[in-house]
The first five atom37 places (N, CA, C, CB, O) and aatype in JSON, in Angstrom:
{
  "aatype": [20, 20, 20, 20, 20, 20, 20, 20, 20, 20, 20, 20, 20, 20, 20, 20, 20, 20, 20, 20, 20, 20, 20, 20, 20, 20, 20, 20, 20, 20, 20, 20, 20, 20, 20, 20, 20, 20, 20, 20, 20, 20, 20, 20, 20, 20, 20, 20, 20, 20, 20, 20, 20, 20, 20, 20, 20, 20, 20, 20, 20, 20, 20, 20, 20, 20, 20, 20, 20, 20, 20, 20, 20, 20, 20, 20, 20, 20, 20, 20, 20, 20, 20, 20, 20, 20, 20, 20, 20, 20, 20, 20, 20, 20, 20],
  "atom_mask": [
    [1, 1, 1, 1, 1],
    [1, 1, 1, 1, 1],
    [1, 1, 1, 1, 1],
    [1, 1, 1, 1, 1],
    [1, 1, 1, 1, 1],
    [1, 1, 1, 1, 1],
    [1, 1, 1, 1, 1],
    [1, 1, 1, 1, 1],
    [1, 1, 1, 1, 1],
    [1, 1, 1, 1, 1],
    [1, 1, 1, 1, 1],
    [1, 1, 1, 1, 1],
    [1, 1, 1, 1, 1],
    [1, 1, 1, 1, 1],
    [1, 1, 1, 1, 1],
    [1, 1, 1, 1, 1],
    [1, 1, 1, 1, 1],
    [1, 1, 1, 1, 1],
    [1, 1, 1, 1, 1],
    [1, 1, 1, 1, 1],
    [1, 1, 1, 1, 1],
    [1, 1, 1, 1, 1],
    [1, 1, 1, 1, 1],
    [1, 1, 1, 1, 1],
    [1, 1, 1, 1, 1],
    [1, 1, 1, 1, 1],
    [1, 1, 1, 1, 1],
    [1, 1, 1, 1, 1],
    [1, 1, 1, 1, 1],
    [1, 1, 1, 1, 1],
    [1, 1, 1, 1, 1],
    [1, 1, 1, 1, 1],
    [1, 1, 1, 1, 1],
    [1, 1, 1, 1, 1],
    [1, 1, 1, 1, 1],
    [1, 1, 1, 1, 1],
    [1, 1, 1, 1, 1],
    [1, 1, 1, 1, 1],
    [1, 1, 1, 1, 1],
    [1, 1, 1, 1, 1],
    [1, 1, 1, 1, 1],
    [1, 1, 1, 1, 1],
    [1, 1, 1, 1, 1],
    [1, 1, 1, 1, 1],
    [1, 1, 1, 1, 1],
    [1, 1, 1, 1, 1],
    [1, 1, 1, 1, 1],
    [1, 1, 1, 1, 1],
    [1, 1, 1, 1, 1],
    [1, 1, 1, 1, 1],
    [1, 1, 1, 1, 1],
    [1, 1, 1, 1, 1],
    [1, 1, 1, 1, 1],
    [1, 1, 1, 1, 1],
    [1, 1, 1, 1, 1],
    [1, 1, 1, 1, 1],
    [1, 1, 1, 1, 1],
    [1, 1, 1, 1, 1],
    [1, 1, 1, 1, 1],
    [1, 1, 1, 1, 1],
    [1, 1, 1, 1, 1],
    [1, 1, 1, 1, 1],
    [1, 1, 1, 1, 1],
    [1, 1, 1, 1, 1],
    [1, 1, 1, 1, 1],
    [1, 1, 1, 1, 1],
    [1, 1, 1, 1, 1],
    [1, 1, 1, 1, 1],
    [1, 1, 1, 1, 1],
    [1, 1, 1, 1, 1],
    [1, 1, 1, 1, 1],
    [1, 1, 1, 1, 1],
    [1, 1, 1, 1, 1],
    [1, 1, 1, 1, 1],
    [1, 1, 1, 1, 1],
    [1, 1, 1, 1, 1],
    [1, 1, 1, 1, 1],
    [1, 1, 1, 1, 1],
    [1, 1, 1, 1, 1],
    [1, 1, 1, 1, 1],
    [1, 1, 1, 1, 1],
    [1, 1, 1, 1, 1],
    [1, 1, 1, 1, 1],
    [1, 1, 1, 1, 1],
    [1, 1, 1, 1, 1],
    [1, 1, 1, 1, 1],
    [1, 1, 1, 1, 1],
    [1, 1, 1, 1, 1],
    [1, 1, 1, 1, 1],
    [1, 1, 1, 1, 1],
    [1, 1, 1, 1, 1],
    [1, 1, 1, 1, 1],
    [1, 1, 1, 1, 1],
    [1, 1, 1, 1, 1],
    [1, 1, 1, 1, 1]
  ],
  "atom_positions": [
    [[109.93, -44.9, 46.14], [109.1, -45.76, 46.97], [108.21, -46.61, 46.08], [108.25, -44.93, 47.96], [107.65, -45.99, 45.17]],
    [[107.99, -47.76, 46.16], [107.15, -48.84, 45.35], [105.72, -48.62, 46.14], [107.84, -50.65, 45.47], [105.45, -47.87, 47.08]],
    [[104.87, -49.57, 45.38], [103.47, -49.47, 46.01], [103.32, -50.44, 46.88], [102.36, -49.55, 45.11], [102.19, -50.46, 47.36]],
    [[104.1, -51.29, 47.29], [103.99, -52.3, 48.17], [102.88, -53.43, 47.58], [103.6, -51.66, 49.57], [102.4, -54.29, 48.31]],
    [[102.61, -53.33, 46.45], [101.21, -54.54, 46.33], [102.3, -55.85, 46.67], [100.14, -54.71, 44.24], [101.91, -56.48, 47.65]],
    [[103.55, -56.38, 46.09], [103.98, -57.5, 46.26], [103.96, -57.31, 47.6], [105.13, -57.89, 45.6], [103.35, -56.24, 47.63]],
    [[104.16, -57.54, 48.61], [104.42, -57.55, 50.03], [103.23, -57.74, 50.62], [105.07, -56.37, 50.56], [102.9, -58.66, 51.37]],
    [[102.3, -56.43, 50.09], [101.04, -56.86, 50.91], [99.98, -58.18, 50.42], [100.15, -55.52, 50.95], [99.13, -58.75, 51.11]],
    [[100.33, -58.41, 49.1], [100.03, -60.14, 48.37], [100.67, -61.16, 49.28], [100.86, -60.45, 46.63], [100.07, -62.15, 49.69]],
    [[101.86, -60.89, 49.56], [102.4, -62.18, 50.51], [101.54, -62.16, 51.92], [104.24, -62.01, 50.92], [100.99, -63.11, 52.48]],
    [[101.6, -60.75, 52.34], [100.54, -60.58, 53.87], [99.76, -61.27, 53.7], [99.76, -59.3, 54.34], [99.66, -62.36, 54.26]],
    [[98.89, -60.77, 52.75], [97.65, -61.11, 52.93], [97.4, -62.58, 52.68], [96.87, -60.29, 52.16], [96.3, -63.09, 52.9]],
    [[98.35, -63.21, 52.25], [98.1, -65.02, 52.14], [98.25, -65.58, 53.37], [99.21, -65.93, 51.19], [97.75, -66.69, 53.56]],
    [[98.9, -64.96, 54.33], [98.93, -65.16, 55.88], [97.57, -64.86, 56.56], [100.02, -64.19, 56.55], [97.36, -65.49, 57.6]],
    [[96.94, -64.3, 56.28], [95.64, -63.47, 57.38], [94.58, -64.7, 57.25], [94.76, -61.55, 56.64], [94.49, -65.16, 56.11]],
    [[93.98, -65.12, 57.98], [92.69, -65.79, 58.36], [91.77, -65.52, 57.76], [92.27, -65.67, 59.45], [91.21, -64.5, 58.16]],
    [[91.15, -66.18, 56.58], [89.81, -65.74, 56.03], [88.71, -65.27, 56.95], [89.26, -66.83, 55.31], [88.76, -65.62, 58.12]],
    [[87.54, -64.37, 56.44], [86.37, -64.48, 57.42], [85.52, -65.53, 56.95], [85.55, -63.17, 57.57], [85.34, -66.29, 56.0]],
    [[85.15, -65.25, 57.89], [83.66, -66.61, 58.32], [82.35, -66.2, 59.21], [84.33, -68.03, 59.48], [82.48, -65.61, 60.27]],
    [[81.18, -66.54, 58.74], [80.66, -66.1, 59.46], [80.06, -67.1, 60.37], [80.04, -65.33, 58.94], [79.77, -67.99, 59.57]],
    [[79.73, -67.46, 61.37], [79.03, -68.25, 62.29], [77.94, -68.24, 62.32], [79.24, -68.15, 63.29], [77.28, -67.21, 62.22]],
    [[77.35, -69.62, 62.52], [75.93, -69.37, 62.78], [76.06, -69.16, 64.52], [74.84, -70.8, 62.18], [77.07, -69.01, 65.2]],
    [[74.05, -69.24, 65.08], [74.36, -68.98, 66.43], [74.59, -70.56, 67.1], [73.07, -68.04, 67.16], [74.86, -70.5, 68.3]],
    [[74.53, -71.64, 66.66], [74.64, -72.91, 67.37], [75.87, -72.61, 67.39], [74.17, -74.31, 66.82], [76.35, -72.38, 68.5]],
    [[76.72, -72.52, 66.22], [78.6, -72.64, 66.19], [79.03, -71.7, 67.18], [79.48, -72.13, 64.57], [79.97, -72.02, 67.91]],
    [[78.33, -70.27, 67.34], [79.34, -69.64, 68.27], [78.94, -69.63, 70.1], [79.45, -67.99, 67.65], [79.5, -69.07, 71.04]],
    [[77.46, -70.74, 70.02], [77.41, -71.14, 71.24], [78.2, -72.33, 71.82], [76.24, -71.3, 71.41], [78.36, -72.71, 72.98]],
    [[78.75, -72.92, 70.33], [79.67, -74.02, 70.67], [80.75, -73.43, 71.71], [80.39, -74.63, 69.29], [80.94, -73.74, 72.88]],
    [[81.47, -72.36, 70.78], [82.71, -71.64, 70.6], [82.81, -70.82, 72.46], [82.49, -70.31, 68.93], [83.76, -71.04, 73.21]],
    [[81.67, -69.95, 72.84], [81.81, -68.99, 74.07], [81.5, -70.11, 74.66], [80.91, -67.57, 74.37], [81.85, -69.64, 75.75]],
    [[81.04, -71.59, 75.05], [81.13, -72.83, 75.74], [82.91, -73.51, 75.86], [80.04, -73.87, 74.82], [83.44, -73.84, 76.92]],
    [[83.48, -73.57, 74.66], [84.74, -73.68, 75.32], [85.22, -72.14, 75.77], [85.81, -74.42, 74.29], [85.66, -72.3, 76.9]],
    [[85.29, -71.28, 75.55], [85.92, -69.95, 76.28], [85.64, -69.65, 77.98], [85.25, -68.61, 75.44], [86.24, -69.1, 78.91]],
    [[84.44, -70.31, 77.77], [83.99, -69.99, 79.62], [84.71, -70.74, 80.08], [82.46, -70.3, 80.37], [85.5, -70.27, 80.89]],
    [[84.79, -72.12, 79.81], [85.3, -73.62, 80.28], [86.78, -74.41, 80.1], [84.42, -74.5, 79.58], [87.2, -75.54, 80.31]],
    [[87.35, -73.06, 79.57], [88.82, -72.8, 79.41], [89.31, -73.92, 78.28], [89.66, -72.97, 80.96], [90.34, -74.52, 77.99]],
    [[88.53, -73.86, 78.02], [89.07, -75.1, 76.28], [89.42, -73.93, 75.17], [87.22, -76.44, 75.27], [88.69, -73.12, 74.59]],
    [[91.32, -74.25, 75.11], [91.04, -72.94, 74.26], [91.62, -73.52, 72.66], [92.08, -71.34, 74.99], [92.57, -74.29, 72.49]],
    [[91.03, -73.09, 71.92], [90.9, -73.92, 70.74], [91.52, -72.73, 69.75], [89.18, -74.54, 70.4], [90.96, -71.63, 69.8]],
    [[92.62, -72.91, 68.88], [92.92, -72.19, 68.02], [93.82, -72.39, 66.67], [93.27, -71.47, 68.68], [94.79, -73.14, 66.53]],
    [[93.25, -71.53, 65.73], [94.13, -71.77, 64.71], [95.86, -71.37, 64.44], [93.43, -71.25, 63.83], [96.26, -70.21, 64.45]],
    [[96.53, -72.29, 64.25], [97.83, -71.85, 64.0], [98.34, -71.79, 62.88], [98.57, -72.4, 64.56], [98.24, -72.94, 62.45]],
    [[98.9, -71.08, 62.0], [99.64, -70.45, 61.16], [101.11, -72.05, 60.92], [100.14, -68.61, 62.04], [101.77, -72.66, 61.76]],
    [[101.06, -72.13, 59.58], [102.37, -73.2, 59.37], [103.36, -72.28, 58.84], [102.13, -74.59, 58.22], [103.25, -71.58, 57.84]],
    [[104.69, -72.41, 59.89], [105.72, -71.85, 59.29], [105.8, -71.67, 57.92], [106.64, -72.41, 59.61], [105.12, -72.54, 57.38]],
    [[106.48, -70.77, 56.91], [106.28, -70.66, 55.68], [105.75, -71.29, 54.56], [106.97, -70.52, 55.48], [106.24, -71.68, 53.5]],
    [[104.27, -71.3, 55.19], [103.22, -72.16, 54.14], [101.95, -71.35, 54.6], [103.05, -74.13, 54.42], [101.16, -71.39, 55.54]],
    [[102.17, -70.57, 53.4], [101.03, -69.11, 53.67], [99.83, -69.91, 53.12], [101.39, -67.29, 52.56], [99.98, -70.82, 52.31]],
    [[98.36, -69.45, 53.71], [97.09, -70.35, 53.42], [96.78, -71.75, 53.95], [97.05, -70.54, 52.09], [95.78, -72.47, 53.88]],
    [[98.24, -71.89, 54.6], [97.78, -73.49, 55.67], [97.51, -73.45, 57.14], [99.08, -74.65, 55.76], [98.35, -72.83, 57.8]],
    [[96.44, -74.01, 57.84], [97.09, -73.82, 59.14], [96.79, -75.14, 59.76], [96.54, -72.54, 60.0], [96.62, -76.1, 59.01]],
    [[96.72, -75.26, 60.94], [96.56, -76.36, 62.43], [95.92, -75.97, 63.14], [97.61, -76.7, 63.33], [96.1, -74.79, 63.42]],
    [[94.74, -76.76, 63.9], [94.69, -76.47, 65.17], [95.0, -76.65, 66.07], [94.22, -76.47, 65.46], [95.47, -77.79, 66.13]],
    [[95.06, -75.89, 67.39], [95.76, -76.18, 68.6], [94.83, -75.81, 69.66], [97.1, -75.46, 68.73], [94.17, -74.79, 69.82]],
    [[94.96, -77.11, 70.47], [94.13, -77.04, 71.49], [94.46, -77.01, 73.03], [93.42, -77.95, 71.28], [95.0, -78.02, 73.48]],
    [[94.26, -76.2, 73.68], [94.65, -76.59, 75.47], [93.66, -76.64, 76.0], [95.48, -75.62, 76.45], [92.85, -75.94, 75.4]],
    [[93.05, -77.35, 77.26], [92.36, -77.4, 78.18], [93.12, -77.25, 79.26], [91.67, -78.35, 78.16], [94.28, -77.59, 79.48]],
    [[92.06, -76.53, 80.14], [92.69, -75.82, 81.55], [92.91, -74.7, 81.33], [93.93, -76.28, 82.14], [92.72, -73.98, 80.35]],
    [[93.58, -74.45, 82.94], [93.63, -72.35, 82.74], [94.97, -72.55, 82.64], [93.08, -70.89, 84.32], [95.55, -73.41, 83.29]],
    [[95.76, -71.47, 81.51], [96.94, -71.02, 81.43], [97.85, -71.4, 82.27], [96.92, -69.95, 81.43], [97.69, -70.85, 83.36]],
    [[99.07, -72.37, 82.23], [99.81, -72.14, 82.35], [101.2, -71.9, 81.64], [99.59, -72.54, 82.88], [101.36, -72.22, 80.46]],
    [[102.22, -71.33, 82.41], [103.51, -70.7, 81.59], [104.23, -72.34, 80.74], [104.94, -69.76, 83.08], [104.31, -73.48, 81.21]],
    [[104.56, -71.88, 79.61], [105.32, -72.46, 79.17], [104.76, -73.99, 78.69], [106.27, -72.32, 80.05], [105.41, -74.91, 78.18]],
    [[103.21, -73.92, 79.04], [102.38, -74.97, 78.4], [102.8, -75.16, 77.05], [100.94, -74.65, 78.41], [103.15, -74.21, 76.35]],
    [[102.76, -76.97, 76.43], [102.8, -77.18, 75.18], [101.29, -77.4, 74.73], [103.75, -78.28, 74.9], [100.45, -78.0, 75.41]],
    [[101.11, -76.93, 73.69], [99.89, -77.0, 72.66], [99.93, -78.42, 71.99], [99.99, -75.77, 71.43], [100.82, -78.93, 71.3]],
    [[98.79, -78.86, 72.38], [98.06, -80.29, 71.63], [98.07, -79.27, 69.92], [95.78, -80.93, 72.54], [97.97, -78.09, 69.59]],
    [[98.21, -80.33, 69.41], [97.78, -79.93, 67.83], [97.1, -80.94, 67.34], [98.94, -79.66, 66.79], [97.31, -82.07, 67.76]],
    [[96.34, -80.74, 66.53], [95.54, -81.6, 65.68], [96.19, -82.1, 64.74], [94.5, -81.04, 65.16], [97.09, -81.35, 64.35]],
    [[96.07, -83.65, 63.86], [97.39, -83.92, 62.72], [96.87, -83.08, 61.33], [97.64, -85.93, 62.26], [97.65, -82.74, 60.44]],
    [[95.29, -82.79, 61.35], [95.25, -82.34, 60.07], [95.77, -80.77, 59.36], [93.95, -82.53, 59.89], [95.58, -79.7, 59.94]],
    [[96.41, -80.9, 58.12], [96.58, -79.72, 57.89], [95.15, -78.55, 57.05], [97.87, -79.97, 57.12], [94.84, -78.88, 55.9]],
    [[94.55, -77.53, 57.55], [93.48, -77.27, 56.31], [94.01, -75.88, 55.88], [91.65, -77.22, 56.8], [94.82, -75.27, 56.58]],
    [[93.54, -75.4, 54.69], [93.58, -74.41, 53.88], [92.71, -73.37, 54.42], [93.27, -74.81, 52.6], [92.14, -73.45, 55.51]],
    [[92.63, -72.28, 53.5], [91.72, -70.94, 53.74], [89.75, -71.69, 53.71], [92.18, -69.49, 51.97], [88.85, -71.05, 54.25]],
    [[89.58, -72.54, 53.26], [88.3, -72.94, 52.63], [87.68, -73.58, 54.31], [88.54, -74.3, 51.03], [86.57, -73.27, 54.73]],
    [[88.51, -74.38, 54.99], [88.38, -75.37, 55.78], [88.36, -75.05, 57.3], [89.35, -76.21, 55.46], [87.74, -75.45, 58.29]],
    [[89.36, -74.13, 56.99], [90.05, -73.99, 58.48], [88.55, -73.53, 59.88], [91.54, -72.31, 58.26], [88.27, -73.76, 61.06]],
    [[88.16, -72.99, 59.03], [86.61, -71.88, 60.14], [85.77, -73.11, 60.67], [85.05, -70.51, 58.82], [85.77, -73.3, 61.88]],
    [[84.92, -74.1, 59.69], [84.31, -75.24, 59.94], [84.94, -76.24, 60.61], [83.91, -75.68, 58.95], [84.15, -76.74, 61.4]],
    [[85.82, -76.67, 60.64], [86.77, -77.49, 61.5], [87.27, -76.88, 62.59], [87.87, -77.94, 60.82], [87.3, -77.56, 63.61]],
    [[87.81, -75.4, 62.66], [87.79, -75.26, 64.18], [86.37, -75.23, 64.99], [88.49, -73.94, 64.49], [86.28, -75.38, 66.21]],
    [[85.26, -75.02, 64.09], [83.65, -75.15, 64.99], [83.44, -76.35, 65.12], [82.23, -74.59, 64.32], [82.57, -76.76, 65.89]],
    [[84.27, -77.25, 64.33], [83.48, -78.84, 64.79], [84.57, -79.48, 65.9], [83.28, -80.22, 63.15], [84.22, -80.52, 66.45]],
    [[85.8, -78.94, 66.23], [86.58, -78.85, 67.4], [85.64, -78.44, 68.84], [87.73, -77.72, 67.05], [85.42, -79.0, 69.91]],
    [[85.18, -76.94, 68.09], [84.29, -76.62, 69.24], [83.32, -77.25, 69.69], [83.81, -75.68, 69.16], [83.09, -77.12, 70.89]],
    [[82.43, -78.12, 68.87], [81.08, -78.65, 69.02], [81.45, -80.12, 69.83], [80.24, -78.83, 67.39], [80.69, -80.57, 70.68]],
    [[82.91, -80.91, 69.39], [83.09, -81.9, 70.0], [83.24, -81.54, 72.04], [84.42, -82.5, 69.12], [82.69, -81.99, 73.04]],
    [[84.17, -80.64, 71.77], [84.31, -80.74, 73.39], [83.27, -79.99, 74.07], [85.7, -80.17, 73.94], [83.05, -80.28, 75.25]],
    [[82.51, -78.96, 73.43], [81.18, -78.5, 73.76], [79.97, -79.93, 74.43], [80.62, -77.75, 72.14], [79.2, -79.97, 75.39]],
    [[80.38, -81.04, 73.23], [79.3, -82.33, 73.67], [79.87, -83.37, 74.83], [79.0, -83.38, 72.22], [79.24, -84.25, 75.41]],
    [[80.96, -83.07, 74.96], [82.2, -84.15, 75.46], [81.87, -83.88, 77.17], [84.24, -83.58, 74.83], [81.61, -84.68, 78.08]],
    [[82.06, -81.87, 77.12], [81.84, -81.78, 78.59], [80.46, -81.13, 79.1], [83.0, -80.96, 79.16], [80.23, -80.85, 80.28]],
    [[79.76, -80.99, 78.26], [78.38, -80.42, 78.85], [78.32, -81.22, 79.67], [77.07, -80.3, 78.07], [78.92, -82.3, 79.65]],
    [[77.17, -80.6, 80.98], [76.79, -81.3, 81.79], [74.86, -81.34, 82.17], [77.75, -80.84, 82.83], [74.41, -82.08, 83.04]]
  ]
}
């Protein structure tokens, strides 16, 4: 049996860095969740450390296509840009 470090090196270039939020960003963030703006990061087919965001508004439905954003960001980017996703439609639909 090997130790698995190669394998879990490839995992782990897949996993979502942490981040921490301040409290304005994650009042952005539970403002789209109530209001069904659902904003998320997606994973690029075999391009570990890149992702997209993808956005739906409205409540769930089956077989919905996901808006995507054109930019691609890295591990560094990805957390701040999905909060400034959040902060736009947070300002867009407050009332």
């Amino acid at each position: 049996m090997g130790s698995g470090l190669k394998s879990r090196k490839k995992r782990d270039d897949y996993k979502l860095p942490q981040y921490l939020c301040n409290t304005e960003e994650k009042e952005h963030a539970m403002f789209c969740i109530r209001n069904n703006i659902r904003i998320s990061p997606l994973g690029i087919y075999k391009e570990p450390g890149k992702w997209k965001i993808g956005i739906n508004i409205g409540p769930y439905k089956r077989g919905e296509k996901t808006n995507v954003a054109p930019g691609v960001y890295d591990r560094d980017t990805i957390w701040p840009e999905y909060y400034k996703f959040c902060k736009y439609y947070y300002d867009k639909y407050r009332k």
